[in-house]
ROGUBA-336205 format. One record per residue (C-alpha): residue in three letters; x, y, z; residue number from 0. Coordinates in Angstrom, 3 decimals, m for minus. Example, Ala and Ser with C-alpha at 12.3 -4.5 7.8 and 13.67 -1.06 7.14 Angstrom:
// residues 2
+--------+----------+----------+----------+-----+
| residu |        u |        v |        w | num |
+--------+----------+----------+----------+-----+
|    ALA |   12.300 |   m4.500 |    7.800 |   0 |
|    SER |   13.670 |   m1.060 |    7.140 |   1 |
+--------+----------+----------+----------+-----+
This chain:
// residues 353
+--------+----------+----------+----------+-----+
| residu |        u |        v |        w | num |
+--------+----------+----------+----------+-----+
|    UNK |  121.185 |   67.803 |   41.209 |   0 |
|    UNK |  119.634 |   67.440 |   44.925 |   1 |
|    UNK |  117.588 |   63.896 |   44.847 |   2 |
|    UNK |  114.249 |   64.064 |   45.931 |   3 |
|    UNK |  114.206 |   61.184 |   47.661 |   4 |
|    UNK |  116.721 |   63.001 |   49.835 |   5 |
|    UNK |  114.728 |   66.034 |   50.597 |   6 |
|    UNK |  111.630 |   63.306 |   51.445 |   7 |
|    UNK |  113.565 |   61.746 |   53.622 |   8 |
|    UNK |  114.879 |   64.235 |   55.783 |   9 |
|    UNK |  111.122 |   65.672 |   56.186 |  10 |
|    UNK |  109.530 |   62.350 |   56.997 |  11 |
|    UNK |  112.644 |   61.742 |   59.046 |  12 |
|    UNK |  112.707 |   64.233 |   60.887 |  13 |
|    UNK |  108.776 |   64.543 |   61.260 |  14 |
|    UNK |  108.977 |   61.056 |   62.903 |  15 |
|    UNK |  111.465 |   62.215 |   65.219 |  16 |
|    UNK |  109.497 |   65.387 |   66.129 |  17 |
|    UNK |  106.276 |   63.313 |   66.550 |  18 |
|    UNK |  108.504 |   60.770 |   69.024 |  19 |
|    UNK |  110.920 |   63.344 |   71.055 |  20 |
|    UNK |  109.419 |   66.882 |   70.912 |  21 |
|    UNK |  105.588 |   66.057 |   71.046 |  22 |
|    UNK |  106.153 |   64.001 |   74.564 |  23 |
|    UNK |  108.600 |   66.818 |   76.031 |  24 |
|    UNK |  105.857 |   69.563 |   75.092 |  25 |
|    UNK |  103.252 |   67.382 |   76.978 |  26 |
|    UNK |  105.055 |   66.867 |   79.824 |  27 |
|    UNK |  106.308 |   70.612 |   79.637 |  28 |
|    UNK |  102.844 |   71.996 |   79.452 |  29 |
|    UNK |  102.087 |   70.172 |   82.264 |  30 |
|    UNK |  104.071 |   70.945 |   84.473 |  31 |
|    UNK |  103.735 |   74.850 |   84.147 |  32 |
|    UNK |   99.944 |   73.777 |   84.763 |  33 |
|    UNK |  101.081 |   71.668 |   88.130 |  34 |
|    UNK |  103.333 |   74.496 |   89.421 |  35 |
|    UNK |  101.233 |   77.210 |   88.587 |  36 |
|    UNK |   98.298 |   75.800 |   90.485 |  37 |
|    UNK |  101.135 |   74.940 |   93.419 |  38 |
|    UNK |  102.111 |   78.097 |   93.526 |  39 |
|    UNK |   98.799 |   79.934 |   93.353 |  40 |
|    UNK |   97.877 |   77.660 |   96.656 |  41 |
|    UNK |  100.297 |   78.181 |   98.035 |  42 |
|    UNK |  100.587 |   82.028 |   97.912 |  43 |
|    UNK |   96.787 |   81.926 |   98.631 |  44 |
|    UNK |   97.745 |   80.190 |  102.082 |  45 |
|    UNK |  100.421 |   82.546 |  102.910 |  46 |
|    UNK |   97.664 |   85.493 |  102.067 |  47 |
|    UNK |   95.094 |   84.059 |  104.123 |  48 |
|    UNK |   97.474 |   83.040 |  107.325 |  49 |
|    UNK |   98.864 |   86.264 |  107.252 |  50 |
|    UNK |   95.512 |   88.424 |  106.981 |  51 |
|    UNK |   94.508 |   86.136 |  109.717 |  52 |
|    UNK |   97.312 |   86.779 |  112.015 |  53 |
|    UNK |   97.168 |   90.412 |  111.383 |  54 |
|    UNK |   93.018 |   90.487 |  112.203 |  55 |
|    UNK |   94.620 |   88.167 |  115.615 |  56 |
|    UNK |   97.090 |   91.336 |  116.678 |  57 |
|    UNK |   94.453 |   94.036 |  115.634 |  58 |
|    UNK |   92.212 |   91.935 |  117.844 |  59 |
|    UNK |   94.376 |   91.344 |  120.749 |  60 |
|    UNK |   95.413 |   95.372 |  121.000 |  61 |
|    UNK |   91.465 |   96.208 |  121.088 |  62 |
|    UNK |   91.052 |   93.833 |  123.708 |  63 |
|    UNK |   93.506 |   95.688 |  125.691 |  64 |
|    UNK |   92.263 |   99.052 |  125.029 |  65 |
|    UNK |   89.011 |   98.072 |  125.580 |  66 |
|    UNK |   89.722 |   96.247 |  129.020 |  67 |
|    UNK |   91.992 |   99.258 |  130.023 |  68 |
|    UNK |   88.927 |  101.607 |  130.144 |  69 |
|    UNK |   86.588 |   99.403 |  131.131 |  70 |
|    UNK |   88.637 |   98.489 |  134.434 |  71 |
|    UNK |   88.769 |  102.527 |  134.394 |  72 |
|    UNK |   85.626 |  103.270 |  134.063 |  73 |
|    UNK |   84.568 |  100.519 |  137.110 |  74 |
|    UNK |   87.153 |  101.682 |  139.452 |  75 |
|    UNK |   85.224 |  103.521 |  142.400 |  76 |
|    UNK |   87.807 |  106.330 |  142.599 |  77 |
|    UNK |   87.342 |  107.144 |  139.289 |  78 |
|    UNK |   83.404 |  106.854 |  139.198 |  79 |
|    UNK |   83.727 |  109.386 |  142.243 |  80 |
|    UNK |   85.920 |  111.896 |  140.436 |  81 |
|    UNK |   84.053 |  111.922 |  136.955 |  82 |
|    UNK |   81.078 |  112.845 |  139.516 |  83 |
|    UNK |   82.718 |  115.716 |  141.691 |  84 |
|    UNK |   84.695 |  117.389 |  138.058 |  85 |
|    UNK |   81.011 |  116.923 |  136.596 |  86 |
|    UNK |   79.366 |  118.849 |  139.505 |  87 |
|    UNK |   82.909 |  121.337 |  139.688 |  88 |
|    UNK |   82.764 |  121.912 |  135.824 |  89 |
|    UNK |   79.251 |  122.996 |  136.163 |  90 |
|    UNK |   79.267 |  124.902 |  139.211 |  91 |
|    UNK |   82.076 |  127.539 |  137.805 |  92 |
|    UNK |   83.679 |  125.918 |  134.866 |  93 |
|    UNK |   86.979 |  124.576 |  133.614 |  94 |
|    UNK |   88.928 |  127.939 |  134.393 |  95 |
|    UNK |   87.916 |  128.145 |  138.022 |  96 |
|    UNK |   90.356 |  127.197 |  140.926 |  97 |
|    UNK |   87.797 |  125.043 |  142.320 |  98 |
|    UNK |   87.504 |  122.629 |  139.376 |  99 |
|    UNK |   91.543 |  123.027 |  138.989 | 100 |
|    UNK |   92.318 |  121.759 |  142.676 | 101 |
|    UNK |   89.932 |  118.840 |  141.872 | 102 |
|    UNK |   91.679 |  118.597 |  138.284 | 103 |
|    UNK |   94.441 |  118.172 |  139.597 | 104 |
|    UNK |   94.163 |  115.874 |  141.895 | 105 |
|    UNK |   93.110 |  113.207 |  139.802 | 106 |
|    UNK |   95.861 |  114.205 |  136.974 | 107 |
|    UNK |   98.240 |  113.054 |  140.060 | 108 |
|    UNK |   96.756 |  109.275 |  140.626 | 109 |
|    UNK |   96.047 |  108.682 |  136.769 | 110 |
|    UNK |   99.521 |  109.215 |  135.040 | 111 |
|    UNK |  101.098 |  106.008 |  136.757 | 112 |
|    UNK |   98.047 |  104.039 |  134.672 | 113 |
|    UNK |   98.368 |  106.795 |  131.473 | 114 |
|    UNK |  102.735 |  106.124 |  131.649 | 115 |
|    UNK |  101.670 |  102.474 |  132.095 | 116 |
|    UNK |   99.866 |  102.421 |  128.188 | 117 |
|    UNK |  101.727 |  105.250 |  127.016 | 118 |
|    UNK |  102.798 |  102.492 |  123.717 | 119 |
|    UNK |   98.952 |  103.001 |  122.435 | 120 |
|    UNK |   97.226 |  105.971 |  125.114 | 121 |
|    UNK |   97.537 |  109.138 |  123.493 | 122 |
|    UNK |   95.116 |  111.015 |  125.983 | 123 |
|    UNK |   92.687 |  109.760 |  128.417 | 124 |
|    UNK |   88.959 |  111.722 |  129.167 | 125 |
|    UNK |   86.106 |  111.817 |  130.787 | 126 |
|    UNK |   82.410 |  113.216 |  129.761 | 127 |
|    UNK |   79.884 |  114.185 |  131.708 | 128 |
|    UNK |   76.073 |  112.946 |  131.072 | 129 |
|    UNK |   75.427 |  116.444 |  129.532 | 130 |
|    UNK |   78.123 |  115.680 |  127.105 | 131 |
|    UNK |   80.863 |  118.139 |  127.951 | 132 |
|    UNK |   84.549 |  117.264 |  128.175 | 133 |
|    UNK |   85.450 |  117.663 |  131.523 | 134 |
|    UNK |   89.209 |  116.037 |  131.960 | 135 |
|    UNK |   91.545 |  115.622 |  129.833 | 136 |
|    UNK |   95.553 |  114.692 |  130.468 | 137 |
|    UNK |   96.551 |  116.421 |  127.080 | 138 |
|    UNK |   94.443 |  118.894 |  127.415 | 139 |
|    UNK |   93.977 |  119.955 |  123.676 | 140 |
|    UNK |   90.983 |  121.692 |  122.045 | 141 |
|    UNK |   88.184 |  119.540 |  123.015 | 142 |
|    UNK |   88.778 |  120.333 |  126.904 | 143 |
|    UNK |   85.308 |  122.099 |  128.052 | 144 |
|    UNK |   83.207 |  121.436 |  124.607 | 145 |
|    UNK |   80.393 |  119.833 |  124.511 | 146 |
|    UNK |   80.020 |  117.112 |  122.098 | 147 |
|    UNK |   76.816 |  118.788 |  120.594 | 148 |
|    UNK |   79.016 |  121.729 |  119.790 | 149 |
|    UNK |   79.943 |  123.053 |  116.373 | 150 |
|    UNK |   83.919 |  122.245 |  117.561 | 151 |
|    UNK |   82.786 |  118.317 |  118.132 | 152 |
|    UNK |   79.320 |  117.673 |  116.981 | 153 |
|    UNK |   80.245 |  116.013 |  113.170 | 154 |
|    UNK |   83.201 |  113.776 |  114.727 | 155 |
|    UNK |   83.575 |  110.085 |  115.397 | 156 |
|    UNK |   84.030 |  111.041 |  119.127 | 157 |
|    UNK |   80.351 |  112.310 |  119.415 | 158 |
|    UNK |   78.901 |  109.452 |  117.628 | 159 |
|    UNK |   80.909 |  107.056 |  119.916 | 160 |
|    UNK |   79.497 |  108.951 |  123.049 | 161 |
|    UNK |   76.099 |  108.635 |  121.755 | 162 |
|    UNK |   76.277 |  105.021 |  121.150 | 163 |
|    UNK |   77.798 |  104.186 |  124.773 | 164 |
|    UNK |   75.422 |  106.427 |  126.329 | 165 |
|    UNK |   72.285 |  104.811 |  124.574 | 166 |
|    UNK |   74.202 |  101.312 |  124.774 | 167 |
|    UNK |   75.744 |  101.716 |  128.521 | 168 |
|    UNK |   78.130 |   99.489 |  127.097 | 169 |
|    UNK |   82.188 |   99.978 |  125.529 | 170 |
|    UNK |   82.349 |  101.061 |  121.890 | 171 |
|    UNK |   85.289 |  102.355 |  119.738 | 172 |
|    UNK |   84.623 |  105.073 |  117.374 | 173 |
|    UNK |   86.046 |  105.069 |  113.596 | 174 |
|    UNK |   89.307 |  105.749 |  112.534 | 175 |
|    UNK |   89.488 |  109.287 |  111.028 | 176 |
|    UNK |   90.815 |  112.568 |  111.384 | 177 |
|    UNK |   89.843 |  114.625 |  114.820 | 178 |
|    UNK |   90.264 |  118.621 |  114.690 | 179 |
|    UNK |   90.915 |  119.008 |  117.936 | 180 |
|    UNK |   93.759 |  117.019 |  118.082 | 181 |
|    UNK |   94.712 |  117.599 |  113.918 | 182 |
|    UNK |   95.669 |  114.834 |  113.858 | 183 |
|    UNK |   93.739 |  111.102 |  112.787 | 184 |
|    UNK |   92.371 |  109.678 |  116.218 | 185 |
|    UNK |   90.234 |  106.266 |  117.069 | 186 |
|    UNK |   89.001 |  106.412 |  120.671 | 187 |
|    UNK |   87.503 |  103.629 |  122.792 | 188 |
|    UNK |   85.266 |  104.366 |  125.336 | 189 |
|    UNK |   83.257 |  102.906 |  128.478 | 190 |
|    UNK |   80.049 |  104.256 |  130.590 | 191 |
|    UNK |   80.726 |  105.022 |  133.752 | 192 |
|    UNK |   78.033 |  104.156 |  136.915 | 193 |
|    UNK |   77.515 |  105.353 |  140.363 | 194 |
|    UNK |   74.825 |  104.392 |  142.612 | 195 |
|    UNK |   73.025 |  102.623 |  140.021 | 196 |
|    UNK |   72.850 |  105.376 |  137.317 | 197 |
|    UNK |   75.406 |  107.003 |  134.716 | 198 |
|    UNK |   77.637 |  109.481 |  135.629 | 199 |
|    UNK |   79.383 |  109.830 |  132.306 | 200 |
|    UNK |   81.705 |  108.148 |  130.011 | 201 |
|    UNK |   85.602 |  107.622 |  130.658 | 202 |
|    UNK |   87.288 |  107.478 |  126.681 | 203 |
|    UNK |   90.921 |  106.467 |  125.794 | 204 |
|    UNK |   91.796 |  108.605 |  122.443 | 205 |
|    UNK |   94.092 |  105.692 |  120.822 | 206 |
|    UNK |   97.850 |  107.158 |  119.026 | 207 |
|    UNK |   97.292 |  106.922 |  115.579 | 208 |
|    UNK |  100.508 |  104.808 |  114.646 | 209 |
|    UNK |   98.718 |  101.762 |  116.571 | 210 |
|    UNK |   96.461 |  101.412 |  113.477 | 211 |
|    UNK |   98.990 |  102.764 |  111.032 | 212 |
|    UNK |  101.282 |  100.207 |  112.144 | 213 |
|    UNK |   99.614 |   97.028 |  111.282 | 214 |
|    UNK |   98.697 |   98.807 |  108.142 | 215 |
|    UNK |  103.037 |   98.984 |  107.107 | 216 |
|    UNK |  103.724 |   95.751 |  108.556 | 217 |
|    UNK |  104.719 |   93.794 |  105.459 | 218 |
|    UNK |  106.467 |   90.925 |  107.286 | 219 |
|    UNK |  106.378 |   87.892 |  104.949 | 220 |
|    UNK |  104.816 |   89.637 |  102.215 | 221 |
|    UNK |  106.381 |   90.523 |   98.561 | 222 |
|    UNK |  107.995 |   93.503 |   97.322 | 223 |
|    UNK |  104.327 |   94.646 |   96.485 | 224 |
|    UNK |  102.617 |   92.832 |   99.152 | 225 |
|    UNK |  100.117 |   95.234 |  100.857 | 226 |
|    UNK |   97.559 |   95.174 |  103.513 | 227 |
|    UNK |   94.966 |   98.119 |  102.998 | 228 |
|    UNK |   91.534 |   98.953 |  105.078 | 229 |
|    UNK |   88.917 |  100.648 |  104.222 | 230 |
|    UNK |   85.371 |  102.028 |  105.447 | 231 |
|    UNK |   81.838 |  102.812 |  104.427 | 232 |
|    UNK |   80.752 |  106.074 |  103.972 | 233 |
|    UNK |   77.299 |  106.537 |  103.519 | 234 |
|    UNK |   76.683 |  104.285 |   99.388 | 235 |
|    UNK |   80.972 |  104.738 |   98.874 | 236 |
|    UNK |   83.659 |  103.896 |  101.161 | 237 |
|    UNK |   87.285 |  105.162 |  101.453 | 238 |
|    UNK |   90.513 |  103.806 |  102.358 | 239 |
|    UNK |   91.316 |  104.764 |  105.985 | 240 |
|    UNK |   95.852 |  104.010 |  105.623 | 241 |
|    UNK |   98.125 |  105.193 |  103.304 | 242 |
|    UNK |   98.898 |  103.083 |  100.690 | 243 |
|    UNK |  102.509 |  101.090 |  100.086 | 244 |
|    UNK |  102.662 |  101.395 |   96.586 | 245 |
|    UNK |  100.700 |  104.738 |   96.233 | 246 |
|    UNK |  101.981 |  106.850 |   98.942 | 247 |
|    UNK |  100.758 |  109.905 |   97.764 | 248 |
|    UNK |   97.370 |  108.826 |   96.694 | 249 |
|    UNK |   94.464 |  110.760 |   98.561 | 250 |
|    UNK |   92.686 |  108.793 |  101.422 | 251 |
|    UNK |   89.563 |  110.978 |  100.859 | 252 |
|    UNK |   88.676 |  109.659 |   97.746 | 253 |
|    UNK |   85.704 |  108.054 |   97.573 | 254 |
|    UNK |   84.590 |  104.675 |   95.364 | 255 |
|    UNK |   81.850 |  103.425 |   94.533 | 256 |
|    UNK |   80.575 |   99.774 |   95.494 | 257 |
|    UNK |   79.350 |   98.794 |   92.271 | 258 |
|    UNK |   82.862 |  100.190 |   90.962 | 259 |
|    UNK |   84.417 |   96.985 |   89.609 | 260 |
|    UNK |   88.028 |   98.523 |   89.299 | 261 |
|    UNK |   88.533 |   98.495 |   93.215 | 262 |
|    UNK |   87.509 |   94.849 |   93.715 | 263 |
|    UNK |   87.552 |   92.984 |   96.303 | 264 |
|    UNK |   87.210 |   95.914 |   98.946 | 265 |
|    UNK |   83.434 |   96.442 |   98.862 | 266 |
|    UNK |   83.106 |   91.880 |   99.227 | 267 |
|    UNK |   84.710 |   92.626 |  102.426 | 268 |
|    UNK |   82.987 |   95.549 |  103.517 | 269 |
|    UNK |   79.946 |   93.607 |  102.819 | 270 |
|    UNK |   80.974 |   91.062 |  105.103 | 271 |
|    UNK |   82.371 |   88.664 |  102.881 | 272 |
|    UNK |   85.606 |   86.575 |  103.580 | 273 |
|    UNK |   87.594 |   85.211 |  100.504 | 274 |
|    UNK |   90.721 |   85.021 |   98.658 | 275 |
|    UNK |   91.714 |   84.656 |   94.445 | 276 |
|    UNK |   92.449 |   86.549 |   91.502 | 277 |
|    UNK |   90.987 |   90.510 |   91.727 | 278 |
|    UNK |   91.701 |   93.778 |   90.920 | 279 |
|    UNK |   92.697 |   96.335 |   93.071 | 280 |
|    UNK |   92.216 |  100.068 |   93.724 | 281 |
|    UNK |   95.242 |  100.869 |   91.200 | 282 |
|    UNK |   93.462 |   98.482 |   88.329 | 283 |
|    UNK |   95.920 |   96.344 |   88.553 | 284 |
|    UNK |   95.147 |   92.667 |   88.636 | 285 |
|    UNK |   95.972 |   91.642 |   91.850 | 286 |
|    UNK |   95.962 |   87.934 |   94.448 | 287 |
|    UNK |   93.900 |   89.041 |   97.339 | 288 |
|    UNK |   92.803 |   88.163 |  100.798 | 289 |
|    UNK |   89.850 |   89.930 |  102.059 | 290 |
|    UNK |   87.894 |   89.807 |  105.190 | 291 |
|    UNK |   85.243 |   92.090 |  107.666 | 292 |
|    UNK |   86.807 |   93.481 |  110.939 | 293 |
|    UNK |   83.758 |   94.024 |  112.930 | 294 |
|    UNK |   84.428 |   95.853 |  115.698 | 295 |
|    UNK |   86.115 |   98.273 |  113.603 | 296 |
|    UNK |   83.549 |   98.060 |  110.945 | 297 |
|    UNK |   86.726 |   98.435 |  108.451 | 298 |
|    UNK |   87.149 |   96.052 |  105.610 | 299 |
|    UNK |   90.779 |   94.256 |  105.266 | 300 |
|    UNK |   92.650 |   92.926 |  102.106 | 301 |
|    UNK |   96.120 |   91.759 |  101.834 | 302 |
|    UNK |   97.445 |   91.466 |   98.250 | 303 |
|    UNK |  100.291 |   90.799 |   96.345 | 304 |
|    UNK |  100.367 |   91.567 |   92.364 | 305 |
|    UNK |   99.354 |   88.789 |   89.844 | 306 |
|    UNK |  102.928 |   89.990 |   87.737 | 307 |
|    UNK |  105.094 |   89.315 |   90.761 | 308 |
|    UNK |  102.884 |   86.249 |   92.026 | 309 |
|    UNK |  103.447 |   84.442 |   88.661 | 310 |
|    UNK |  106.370 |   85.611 |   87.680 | 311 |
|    UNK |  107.896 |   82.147 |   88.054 | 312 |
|    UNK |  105.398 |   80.203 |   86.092 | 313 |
|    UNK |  106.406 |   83.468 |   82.818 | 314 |
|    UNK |  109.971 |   81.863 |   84.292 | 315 |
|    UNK |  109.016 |   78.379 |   83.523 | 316 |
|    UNK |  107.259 |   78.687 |   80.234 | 317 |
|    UNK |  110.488 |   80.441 |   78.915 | 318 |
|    UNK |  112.716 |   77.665 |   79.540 | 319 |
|    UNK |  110.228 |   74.847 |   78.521 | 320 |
|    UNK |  110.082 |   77.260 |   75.346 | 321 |
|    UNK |  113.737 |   77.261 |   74.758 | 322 |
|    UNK |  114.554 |   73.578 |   75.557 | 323 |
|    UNK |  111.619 |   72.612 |   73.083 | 324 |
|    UNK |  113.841 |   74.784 |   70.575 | 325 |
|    UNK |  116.986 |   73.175 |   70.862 | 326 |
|    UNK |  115.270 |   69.680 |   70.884 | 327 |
|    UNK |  113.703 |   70.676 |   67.669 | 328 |
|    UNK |  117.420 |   71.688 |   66.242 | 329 |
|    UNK |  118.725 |   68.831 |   67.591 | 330 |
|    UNK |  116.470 |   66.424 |   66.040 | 331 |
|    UNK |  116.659 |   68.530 |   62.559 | 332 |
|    UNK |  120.503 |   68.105 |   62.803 | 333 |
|    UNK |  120.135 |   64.131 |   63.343 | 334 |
|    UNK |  117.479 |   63.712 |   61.057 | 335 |
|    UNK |  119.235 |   65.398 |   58.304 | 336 |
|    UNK |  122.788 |   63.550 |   59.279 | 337 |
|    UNK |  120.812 |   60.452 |   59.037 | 338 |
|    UNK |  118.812 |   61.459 |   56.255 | 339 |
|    UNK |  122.509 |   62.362 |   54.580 | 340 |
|    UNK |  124.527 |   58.982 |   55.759 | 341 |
|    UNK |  121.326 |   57.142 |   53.737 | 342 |
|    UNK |  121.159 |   58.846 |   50.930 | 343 |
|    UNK |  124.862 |   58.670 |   50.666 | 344 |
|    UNK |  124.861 |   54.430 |   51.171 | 345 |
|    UNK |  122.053 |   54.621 |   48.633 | 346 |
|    UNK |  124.753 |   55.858 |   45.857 | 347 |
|    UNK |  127.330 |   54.019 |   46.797 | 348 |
|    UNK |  125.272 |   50.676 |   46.633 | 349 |
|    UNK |  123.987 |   51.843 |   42.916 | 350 |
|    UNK |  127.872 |   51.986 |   42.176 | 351 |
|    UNK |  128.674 |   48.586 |   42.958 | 352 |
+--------+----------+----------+----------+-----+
């Protein structure tokens, strides 16, 4: 028959032993998956917020240069004379007469060696005339001889950007978005241009879409789904202006809502706002997040990593604290009950004797 003093004294045993071993190791266990987690959410939060930063630095530096290119344009007296004689040539007899194409050509001639010079980020280089007609271009696409008011131009970035620097008299880039005369997506960047004390017109640099798309898919130093997106307002919604990494086939013209809580934290930074933590992103998926305003763009800018892949080391962590806290509790079962057993068994022998 099993004593009961046996069975007593393995439990008490080897609740003693769980109490002095297993309760500690928990403890110290638990807090440690508490010390690296918060670690490791810091430190990915850094790494988030230097690399947003560094990105909005580039993005910064390359409109600098666009925007000093055509401002140095626009103020160079050869070209404030020629955006005033293909003005006066374009509307004496128009685009297709020889007049304006001697004169047209002439200036194509002394402009590529600066047009070859940016070719990395130029895709075409134009002027406009006061009136707001196209009157030079070097590609010489569709919008050649419109007038922005026109039914070809008139509901494009381009026209609002000629508006601006003509009421302004000062540089101003349009938005990022698709352009039908070039069918193609198209930001340009644009500067007034003076002669004898009044404007003659405006000298723009259309900018090659991959600039923008570039920093976009540059993922250097980020995770396997790491992503920088932007985004911009649209009257009360906004949409997301580059294609996605992990949704390449998701449609850019979608529009959300601001008050729409599933595509946090894109509307804080649209607002203006600057932050970084736990969000969710346009996917629903919870999400670490950078976000921050790009105002000359007037584009919001979040680079995120997913929460699953961000603490996927901590789930790491937990499962071995989990399993070592299992074999301690075997262990100490095994040498509670040997101990339990080697007592019990001295107990009968000293009843013998």
């Amino acid at each position: 028959m099993r004593s009961p003093w046996r069975a007593w004294g393995f439990t008490g045993l080897f609740a003693r032993l769980l109490i002095v071993a297993l309760v500690p190791s928990l403890i110290v266990g638990f807090v440690a998956i508490h010390i690296f987690s918060d670690t490791l959410n810091q430190h990915v939060q850094n790494k988030l917020m230097a690399i947003s930063d560094s990105r909005q630095a580039l993005l910064d530096a390359q409109l600098d240069e666009m925007s000093d290119f055509i401002s140095e344009q626009a103020a160079a007296p050869a070209n404030q004379e020629a955006v005033e004689r293909l003005a006066a040539g374009f509307k004496k007899a128009g685009i297709r007469s020889e007049a304006y194409r001697v004169l047209d050509s002439g200036f194509r001639d002394r402009v590529q060696r600066h047009f070859d010079l940016h070719s990395d980020y130029l895709h075409d280089l134009l002027f406009v005339s006061r009136e707001g007609d196209v009157i030079f271009s070097m590609r010489q696409e569709r919008d050649l001889g419109q007038n922005i008011h026109s039914s070809a131009l008139k509901d494009t970035s381009f026209t609002e950007m000629i508006d601006l620097v003509q009421t302004s008299l000062s540089a101003a880039y349009s938005d990022f978005g698709y352009y039908p005369p070039a069918d193609r997506p198209a930001i340009f960047v644009a500067a007034p241009v003076f002669g004898k004390d009044r404007l003659l017109g405006t000298m723009v640099a259309q900018i090659k879409p991959k600039v923008m798309l570039e920093f976009a898919r540059n993922y250097t130093g980020l995770p396997r789904t790491g992503e920088i997106v932007f985004a911009k307002r649209v009257g009360t919604e906004f949409v997301y202006t580059t294609l996605f990494r992990l949704s390449p086939d998701a449609s850019l013209s979608q529009p959300f809502s601001f008050s729409d809580k599933d595509v946090l934290p894109m509307p804080e930074a649209l607002r203006g706002e600057a932050g970084v933590g736990l969000s969710t992103d346009y996917r629903g998926v919870k999400v670490m997040a950078r976000w921050q305003y790009i105002p000359r763009l007037c584009w919001g800018m979040v680079v995120k990593t997913d929460a699953d892949e961000l603490f996927a080391p901590v789930r790491s962590l937990k499962n071995v604290v989990g399993i070592v806290c299992v074999l301690m509790a075997l262990l100490i079962a095994g040498v509670a009950f040997s101990m339990t057993w080697a007592s019990a068994g001295s107990a009968s022998e000293s009843q013998k004797s």
